[in-house]
C-alpha positions as a Markdown table, in Angstrom:
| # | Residue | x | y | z |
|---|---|---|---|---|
| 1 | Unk | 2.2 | -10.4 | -25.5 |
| 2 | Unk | 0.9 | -14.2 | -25.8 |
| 3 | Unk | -1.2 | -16.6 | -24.9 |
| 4 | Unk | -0.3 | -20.0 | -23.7 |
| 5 | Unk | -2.8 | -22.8 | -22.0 |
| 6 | Unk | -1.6 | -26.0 | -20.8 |
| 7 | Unk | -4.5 | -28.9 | -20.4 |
| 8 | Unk | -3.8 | -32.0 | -18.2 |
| 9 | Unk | -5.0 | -35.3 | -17.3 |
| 10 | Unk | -4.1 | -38.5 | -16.3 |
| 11 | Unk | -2.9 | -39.0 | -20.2 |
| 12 | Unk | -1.1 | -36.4 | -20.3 |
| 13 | Unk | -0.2 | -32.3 | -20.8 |
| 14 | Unk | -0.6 | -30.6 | -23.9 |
| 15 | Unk | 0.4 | -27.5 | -24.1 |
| 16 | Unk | 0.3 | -24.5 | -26.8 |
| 17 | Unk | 1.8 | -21.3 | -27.9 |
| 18 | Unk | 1.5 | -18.6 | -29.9 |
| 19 | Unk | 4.3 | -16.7 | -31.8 |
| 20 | Unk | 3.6 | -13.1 | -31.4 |
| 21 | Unk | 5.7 | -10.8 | -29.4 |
| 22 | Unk | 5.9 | -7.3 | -28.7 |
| 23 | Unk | 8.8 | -4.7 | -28.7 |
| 24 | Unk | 8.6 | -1.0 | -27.9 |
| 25 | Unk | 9.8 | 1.9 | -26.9 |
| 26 | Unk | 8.6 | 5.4 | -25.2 |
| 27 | Unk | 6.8 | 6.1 | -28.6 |
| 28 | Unk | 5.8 | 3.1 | -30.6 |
| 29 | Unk | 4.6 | -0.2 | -30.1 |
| 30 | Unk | 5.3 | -3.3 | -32.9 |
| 31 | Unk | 4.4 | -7.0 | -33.2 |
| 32 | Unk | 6.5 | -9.5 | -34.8 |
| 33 | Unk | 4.7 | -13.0 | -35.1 |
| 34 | Unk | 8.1 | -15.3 | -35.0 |
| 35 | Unk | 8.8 | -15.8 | -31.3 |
| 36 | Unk | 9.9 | -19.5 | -30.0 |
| 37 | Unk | 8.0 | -19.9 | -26.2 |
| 38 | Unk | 7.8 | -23.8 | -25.9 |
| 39 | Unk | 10.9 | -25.7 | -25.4 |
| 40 | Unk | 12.1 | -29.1 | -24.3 |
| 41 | Unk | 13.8 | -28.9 | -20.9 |
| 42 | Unk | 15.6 | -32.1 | -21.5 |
| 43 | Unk | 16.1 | -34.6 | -25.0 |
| 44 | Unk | 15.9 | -37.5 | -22.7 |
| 45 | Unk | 13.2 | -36.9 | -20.2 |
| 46 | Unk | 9.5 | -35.5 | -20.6 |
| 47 | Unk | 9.8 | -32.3 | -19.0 |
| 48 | Unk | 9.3 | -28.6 | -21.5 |
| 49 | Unk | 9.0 | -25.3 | -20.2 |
| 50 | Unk | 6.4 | -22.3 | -21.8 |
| 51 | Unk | 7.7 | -18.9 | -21.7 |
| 52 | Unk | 5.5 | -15.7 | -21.7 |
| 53 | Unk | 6.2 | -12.3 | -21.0 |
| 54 | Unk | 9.6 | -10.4 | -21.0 |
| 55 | Unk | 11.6 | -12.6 | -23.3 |
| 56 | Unk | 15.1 | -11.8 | -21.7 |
| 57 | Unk | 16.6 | -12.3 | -18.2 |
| 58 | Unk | 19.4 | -9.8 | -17.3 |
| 59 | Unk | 19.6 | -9.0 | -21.1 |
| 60 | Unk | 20.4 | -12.6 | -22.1 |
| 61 | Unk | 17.4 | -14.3 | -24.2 |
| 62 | Unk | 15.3 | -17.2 | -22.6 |
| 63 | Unk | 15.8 | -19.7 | -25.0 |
| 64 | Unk | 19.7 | -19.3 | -24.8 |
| 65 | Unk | 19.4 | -20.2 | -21.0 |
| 66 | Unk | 17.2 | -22.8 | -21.4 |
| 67 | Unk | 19.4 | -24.6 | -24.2 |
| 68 | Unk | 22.4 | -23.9 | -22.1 |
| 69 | Unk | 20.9 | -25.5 | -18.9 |
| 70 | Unk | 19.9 | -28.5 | -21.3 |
| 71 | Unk | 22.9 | -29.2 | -22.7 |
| 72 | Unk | 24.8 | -29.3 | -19.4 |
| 73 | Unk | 21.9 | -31.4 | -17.8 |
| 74 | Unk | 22.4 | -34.0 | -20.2 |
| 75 | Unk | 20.8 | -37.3 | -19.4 |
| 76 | Unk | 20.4 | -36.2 | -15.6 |
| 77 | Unk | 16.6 | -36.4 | -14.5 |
| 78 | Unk | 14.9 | -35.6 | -11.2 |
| 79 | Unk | 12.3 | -37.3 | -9.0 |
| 80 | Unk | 9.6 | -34.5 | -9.1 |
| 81 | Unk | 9.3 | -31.4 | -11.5 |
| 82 | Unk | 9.2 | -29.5 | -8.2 |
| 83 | Unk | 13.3 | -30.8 | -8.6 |
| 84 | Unk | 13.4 | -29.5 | -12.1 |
| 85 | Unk | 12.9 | -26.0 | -11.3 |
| 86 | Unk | 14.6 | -25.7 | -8.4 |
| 87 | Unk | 18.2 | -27.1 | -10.0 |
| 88 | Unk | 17.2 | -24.7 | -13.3 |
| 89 | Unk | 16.9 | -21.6 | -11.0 |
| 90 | Unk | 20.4 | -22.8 | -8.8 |
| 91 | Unk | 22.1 | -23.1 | -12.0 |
| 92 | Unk | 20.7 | -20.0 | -13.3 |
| 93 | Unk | 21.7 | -17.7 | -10.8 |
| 94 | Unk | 25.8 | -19.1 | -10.9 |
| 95 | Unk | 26.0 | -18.5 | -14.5 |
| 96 | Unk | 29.3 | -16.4 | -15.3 |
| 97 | Unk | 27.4 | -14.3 | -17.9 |
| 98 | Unk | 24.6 | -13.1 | -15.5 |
| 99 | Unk | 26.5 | -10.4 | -15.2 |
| 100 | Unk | 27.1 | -9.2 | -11.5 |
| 101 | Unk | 28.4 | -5.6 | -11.6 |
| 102 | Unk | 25.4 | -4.8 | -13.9 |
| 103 | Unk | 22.8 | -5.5 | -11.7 |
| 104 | Unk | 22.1 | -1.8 | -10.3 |
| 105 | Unk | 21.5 | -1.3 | -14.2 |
| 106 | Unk | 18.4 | -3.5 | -13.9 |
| 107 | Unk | 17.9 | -2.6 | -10.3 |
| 108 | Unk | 17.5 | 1.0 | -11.4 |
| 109 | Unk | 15.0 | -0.1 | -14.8 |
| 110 | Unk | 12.8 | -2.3 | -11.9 |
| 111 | Unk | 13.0 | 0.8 | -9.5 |
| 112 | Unk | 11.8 | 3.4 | -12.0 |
| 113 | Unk | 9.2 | 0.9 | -13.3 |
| 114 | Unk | 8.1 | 1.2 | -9.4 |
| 115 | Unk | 7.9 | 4.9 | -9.3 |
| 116 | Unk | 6.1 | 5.2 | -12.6 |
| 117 | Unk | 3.4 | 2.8 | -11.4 |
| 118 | Unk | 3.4 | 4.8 | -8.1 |
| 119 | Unk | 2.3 | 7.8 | -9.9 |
| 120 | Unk | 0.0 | 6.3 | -12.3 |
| 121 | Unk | -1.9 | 5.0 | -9.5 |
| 122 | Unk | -1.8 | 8.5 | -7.6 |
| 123 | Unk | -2.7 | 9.9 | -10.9 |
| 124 | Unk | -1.1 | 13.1 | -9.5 |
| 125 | Unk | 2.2 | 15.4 | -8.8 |
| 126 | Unk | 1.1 | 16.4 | -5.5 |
| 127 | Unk | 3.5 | 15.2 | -3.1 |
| 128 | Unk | 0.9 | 14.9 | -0.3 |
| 129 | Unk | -0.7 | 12.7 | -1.6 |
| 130 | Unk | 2.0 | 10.4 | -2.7 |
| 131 | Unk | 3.7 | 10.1 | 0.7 |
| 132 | Unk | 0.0 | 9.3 | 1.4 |
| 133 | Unk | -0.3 | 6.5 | -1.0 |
| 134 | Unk | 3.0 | 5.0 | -0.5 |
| 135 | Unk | 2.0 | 5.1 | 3.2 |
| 136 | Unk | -0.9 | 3.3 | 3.0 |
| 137 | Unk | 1.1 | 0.7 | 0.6 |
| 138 | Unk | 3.6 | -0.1 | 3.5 |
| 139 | Unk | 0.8 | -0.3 | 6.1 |
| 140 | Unk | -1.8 | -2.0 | 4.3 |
| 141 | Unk | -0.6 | -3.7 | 1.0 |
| 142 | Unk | 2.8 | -5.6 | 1.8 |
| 143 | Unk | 1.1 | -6.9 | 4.8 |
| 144 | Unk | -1.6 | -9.2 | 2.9 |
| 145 | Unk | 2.0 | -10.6 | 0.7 |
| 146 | Unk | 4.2 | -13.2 | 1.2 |
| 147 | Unk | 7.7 | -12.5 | 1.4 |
| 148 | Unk | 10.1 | -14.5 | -1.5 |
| 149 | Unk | 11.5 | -17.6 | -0.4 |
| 150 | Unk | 14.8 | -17.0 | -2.5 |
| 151 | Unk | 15.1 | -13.4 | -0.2 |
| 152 | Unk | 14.5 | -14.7 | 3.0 |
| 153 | Unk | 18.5 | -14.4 | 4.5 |
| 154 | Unk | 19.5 | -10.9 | 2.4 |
| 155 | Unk | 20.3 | -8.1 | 4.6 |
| 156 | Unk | 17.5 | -5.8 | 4.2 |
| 157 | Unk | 19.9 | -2.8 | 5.4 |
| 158 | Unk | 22.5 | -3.2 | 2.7 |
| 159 | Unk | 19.6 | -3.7 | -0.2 |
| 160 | Unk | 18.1 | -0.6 | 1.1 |
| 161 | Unk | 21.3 | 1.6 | 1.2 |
| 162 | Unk | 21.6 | 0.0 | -3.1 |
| 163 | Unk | 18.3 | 1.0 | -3.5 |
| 164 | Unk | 19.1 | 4.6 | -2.3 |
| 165 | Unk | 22.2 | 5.1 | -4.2 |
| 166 | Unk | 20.0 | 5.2 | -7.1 |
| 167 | Unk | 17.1 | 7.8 | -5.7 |
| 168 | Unk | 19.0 | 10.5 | -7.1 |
| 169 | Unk | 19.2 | 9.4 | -11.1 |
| 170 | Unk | 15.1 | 8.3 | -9.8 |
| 171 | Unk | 13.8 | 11.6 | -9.0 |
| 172 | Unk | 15.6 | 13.3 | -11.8 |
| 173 | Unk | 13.1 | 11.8 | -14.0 |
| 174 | Unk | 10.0 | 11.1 | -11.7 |
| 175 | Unk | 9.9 | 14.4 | -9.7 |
| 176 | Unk | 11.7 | 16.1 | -12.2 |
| 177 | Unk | 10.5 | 20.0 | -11.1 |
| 178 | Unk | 10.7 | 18.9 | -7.6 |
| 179 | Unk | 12.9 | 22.2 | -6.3 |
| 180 | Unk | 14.2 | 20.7 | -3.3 |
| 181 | Unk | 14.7 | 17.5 | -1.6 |
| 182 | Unk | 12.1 | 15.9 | 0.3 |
| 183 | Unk | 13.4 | 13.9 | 2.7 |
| 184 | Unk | 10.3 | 11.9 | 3.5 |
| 185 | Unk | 9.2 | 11.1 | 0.4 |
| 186 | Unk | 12.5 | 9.9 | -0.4 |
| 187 | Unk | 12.7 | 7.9 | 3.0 |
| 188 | Unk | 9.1 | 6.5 | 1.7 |
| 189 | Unk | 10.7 | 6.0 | -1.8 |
| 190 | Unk | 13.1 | 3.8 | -0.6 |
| 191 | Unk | 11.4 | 1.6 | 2.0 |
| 192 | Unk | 8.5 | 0.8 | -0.7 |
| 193 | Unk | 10.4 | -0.4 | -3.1 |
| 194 | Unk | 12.6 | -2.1 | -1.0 |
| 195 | Unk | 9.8 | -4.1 | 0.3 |
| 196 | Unk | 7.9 | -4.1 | -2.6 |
| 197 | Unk | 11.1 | -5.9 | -3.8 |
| 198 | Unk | 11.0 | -8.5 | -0.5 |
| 199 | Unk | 7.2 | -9.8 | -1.7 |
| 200 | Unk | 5.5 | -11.6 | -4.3 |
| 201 | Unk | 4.9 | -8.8 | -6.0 |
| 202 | Unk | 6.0 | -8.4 | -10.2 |
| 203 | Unk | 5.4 | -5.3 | -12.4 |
| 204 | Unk | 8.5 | -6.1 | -14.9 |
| 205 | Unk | 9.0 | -10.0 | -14.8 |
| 206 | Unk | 9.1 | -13.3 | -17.2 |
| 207 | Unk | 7.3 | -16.3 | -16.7 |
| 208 | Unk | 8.1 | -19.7 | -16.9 |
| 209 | Unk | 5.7 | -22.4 | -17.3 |
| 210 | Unk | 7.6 | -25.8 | -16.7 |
| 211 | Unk | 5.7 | -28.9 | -17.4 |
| 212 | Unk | 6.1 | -32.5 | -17.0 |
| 213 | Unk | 6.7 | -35.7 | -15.0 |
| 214 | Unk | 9.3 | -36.2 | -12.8 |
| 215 | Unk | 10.9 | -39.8 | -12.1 |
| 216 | Unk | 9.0 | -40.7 | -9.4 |
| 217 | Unk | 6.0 | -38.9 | -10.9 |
| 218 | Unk | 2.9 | -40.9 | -13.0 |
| 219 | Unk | 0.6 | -38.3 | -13.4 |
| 220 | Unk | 1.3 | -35.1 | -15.5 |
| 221 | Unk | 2.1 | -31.4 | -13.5 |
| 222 | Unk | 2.5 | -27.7 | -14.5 |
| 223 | Unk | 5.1 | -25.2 | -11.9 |
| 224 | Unk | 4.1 | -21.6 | -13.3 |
| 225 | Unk | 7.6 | -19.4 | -11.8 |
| 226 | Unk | 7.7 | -15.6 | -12.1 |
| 227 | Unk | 11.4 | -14.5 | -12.5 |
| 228 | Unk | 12.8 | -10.9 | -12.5 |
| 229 | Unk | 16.0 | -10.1 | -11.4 |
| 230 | Unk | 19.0 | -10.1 | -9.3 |
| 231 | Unk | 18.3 | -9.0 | -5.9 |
| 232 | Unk | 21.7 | -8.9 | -4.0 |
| 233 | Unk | 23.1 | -12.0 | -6.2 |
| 234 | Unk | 19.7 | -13.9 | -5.4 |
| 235 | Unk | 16.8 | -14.6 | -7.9 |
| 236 | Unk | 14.0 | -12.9 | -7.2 |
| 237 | Unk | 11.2 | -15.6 | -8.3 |
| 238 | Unk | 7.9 | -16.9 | -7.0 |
| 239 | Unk | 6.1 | -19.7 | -7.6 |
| 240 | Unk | 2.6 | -18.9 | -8.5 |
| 241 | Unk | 1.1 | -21.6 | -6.4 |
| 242 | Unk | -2.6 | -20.9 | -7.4 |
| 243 | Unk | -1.7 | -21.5 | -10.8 |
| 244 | Unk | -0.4 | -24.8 | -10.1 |
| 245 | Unk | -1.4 | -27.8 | -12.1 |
| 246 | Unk | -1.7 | -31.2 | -10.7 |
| 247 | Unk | -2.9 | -34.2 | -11.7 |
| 248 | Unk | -3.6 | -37.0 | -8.9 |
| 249 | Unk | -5.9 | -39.4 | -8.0 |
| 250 | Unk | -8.6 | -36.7 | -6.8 |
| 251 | Unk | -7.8 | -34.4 | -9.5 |
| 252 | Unk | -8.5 | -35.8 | -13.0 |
| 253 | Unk | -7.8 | -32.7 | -15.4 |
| 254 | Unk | -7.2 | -28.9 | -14.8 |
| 255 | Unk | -6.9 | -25.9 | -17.8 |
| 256 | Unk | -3.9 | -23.3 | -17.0 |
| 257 | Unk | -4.3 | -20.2 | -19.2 |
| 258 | Unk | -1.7 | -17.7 | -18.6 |
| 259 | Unk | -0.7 | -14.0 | -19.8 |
| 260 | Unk | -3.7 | -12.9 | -22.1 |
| 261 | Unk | -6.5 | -15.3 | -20.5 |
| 262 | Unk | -9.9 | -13.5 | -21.5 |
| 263 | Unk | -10.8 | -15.8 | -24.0 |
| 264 | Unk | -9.5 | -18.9 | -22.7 |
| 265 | Unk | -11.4 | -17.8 | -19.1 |
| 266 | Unk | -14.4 | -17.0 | -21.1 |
| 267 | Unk | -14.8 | -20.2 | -22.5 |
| 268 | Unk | -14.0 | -22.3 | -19.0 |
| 269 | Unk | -16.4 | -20.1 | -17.4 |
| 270 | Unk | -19.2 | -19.5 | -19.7 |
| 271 | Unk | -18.8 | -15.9 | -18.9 |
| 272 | Unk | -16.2 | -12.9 | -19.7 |
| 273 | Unk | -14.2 | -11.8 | -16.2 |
| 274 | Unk | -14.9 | -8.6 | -17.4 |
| 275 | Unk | -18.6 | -8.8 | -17.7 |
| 276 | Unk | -18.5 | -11.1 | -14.3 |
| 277 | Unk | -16.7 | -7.9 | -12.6 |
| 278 | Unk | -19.4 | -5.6 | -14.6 |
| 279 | Unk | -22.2 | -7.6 | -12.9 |
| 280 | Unk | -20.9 | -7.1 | -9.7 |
| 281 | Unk | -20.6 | -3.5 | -10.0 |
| 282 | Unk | -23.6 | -3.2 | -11.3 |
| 283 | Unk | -25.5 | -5.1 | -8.5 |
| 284 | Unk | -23.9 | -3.1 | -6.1 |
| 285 | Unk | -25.1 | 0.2 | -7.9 |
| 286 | Unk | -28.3 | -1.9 | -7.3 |
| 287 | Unk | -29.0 | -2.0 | -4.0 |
| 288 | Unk | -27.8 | 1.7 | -3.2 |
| 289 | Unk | -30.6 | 2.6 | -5.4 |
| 290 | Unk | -33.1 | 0.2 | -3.4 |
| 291 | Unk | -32.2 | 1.2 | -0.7 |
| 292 | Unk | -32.2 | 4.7 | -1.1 |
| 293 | Unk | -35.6 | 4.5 | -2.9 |
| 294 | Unk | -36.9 | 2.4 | 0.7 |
| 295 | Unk | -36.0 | 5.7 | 2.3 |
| 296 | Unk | -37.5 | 8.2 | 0.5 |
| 297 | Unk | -40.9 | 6.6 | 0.8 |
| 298 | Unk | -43.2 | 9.1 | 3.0 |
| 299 | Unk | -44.4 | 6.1 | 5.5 |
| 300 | Unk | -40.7 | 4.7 | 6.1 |
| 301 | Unk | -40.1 | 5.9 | 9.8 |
| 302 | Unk | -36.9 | 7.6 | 11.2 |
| 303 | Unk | -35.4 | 4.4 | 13.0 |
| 304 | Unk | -36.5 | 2.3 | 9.7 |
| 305 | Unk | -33.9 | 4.3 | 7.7 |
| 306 | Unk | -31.3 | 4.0 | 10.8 |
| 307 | Unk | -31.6 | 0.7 | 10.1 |
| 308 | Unk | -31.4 | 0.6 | 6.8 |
| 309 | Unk | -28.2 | 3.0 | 6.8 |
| 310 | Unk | -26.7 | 0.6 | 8.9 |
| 311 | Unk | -27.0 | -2.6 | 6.1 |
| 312 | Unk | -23.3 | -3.5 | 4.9 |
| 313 | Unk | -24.0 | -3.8 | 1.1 |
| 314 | Unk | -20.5 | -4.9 | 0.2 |
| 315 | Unk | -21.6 | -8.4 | 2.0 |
| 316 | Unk | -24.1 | -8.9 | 0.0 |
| 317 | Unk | -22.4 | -8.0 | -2.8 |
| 318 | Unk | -19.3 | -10.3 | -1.5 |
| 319 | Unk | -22.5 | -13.4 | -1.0 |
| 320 | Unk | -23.8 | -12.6 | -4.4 |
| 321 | Unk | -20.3 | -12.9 | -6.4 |
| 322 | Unk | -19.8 | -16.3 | -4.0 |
| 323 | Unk | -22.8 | -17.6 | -5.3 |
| 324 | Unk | -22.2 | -16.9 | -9.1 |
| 325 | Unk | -19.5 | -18.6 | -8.8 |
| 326 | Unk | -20.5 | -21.8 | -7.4 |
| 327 | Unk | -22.9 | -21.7 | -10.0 |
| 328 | Unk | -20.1 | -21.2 | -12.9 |
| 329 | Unk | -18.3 | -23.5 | -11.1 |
| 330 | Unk | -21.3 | -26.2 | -11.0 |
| 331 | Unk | -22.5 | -25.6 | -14.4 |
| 332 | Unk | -19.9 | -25.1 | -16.7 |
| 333 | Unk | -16.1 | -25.9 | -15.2 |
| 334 | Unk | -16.6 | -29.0 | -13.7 |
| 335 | Unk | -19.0 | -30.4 | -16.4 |
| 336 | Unk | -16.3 | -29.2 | -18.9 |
| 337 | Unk | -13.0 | -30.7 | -16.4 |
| 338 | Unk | -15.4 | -33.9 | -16.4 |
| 339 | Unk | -14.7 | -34.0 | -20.2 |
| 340 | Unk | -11.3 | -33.0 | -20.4 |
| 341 | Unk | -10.5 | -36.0 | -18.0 |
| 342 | Unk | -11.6 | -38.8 | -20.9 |
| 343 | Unk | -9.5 | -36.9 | -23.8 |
| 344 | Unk | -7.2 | -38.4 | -25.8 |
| 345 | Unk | -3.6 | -37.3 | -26.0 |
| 346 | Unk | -4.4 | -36.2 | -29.9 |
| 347 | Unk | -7.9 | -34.2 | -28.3 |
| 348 | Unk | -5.7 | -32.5 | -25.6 |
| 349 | Unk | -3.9 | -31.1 | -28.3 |
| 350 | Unk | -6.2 | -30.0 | -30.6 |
| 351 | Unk | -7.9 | -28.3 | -27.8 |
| 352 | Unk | -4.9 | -26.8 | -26.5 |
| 353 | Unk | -4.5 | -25.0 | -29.9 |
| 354 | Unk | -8.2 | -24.2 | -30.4 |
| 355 | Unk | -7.7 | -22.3 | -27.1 |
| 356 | Unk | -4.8 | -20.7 | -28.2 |
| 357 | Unk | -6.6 | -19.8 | -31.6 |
| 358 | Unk | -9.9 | -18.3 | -30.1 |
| 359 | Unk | -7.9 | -15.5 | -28.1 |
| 360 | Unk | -5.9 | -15.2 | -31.6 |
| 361 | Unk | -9.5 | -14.2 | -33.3 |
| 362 | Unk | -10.8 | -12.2 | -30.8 |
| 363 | Unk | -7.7 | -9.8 | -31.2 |
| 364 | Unk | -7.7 | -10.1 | -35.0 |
| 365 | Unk | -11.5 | -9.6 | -35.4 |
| 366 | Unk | -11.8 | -6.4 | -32.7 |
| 367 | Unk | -9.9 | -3.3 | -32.6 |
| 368 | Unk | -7.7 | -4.6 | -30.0 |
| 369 | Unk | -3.9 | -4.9 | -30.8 |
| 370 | Unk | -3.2 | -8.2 | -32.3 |
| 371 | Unk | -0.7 | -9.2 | -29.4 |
| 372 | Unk | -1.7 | -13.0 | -29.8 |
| 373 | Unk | -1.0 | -14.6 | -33.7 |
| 374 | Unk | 1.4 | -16.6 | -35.2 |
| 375 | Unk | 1.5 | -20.3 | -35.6 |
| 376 | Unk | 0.6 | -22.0 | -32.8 |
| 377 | Unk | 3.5 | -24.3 | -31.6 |
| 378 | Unk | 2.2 | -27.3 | -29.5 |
| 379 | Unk | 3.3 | -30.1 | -27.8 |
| 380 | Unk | 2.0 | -33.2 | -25.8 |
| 381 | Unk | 4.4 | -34.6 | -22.9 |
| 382 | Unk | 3.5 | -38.3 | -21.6 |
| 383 | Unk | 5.2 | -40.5 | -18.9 |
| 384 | Unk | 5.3 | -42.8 | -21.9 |
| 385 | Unk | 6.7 | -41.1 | -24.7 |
| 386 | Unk | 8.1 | -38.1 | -23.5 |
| 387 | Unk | 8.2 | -34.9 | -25.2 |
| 388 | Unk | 6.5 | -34.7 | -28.4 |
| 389 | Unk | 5.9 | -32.3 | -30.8 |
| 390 | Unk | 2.5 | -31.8 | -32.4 |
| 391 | Unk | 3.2 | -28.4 | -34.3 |
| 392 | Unk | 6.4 | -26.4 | -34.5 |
| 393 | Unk | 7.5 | -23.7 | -36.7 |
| 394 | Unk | 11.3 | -23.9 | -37.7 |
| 395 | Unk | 13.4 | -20.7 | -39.2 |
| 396 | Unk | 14.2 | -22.7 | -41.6 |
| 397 | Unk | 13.3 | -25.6 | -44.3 |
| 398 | Unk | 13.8 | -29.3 | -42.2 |
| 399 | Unk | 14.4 | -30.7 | -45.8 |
| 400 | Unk | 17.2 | -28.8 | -46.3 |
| 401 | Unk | 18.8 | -29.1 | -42.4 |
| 402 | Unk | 18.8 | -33.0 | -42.2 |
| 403 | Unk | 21.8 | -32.9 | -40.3 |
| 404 | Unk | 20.3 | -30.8 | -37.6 |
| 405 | Unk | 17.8 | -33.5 | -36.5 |
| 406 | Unk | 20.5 | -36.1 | -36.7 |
| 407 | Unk | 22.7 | -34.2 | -34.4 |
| 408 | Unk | 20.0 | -33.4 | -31.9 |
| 409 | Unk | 20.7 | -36.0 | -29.7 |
């Protein structure tokens, strides 16, 4: 797992990394604290990119993509960073070793990934109810998402007759004391993840944080892009637009925490999202109680308690929630944007690592897993100077590898 925040204003960005990452298996979970999750896109030009998440695309490791697609960029630049990512991801996907004729491998990987999250959601074998739940997916969940923008033109009939080739190998290990088939729930099976596959939706995926300026760009940004496979020869990817980070000349400073973001949220917000989802609950626990004390009294009439039966408590608790959080945002993010907006480049970092840090002690100093540690690489990235290194680890001694730095560029 990791943490990684990125802090902008009209300086600059600073972001910050941690080093930890997590392998595992069926059985056993382990942490190594040596993982590299900041790089430089180009040498030339102040764009980086912040990885999080799975560390590999189609089996081939991040940071040998992203050196690849550096070295053949070169001294090319772009107007926007918006540019940046799209000519990474078109360069990405006609790479001869993204290997083609493997892709029903990960296909298969993504699909199971599906069906195991299918029945930990149903939290049951019974086979009503997950033609049920996978019904009530198609008709009410991939409605409220967008479909991907890279799978807008694939035929949807030949991905769906891939996607069934594999059902077999599927149910073998998801249903596997199902006696016979079932041809609805295969039917269901197929059209779920086949949509599911169609929208912005990401169970197994890696994220790339790409941050910068482009050409024609004065004021720092941050493109967040969720990558997971090969769909049909086409990236599946989405921009996480609410995640953005822009700087302009109505927005002085943003903070962009991504994977583990308790800590860093807890600190913007002056309150734990946990607790804040706690409080909710616990208001709307609340007023069923009132309410259902209103009615027991002997002198509340018959059309009283109609009335009061009648009272929609999720919209108040929907006008409570909307009010605490006009009140976090009033009294603690914009005061504390307010402040970011006047750091220095040298303060953006430092608080870019604090960040970082705090989630660090909150794993080491609980009995969570300690899925944030490390050293904390860091960098800042001006229009000015380009992309500089605060803090970065190295595998091995700088004094004894002068001839790496000279042949950097």
């Amino acid at each position: 797992m990791t943490a990684v925040v990125g802090i902008l204003n009209k300086q600059g960005i600073a972001i910050a990394a941690d080093s930890a990452v997590t392998v595992s298996n069926m059985q056993q979970r382990k942490v190594y604290n040596s993982a590299n999750k900041l790089f430089t896109i180009s040498k030339y030009h102040p764009v980086g990119v912040a990885i999080f998440n799975n560390a590999q695309f189609m089996g081939i490791p991040w940071e040998i993509l992203i050196k690849e697609y550096r070295k053949q960029l070169g001294k090319m630049s772009f107007d926007t960073l918006q540019l940046y990512v799209e000519n990474f991801l078109n360069w990405l996907k006609n790479q001869y070793y993204i290997n083609f004729s493997s892709n029903n491998e990960y296909l298969y990987y993504d699909f199971l990934s599906f069906v195991q999250a299918v029945l930990n959601d149903t939290e049951t074998s019974e086979l009503d109810e997950i033609i049920q739940y996978l019904q009530d997916y198609l008709e009410k969940e991939i409605p409220h998402h967008q479909i991907i923008d890279s799978l807008e033109n694939i035929d949807v009939k030949k991905l769906s007759a891939t996607v069934k080739t594999l059902l077999n190998e599927i149910n073998k290990v998801a249903f596997p004391n199902l006696k016979q088939e079932n041809e609805k729930l295969n039917q269901l099976l197929v059209d779920s993840y086949t949509q599911y596959l169609l929208h912005d939706q990401f169970l197994q995926f890696s994220g790339l944080i790409f941050v910068g300026f482009g050409e024609q760009e004065i004021f720092p940004n941050l493109i967040p892009v969720n990558i997971s496979i090969l769909v049909e020869g086409e990236i599946r990817y989405h921009i996480v637009e609410h995640s953005i980070g822009m700087i302009d000349q109505a927005n002085d400073a943003c903070i962009k925490p991504f994977a583990q973001t308790d800590v860093i949220d807890t600190i913007l917000q002056g309150i734990s999202p946990e607790l804040n989802h706690l409080s909710a609950n616990v208001f709307h626990s609340f007023l069923h109680q009132f309410l259902d004390e209103l009615k027991s009294k002997g002198n509340v009439t018959e059309q009283v308690k109609d009335l009061l039966d009648t009272l929609d408590i999720r919209h108040f608790v929907k006008k409570y929630q909307e009010a605490f959080g006009n009140i976090i945002q009033q009294k603690y993010v914009y005061p504390l944007l307010n402040a970011v907006s006047q750091l220095s480049k040298e303060d953006l970092a430092e608080m870019a690592e604090s960040l970082v840090y705090l989630t660090y002690l909150k794993r080491r100093f609980t009995m969570a897993e300690e899925s944030v540690g490390g050293p904390v690489d860091i960098a800042v990235i001006t229009k000015g100077d380009g992309f500089i290194w605060i803090k970065r680890k190295h595998y091995f001694d700088p004094r004894l590898n002068y001839s790496f730095f000279q042949k950097y560029l």
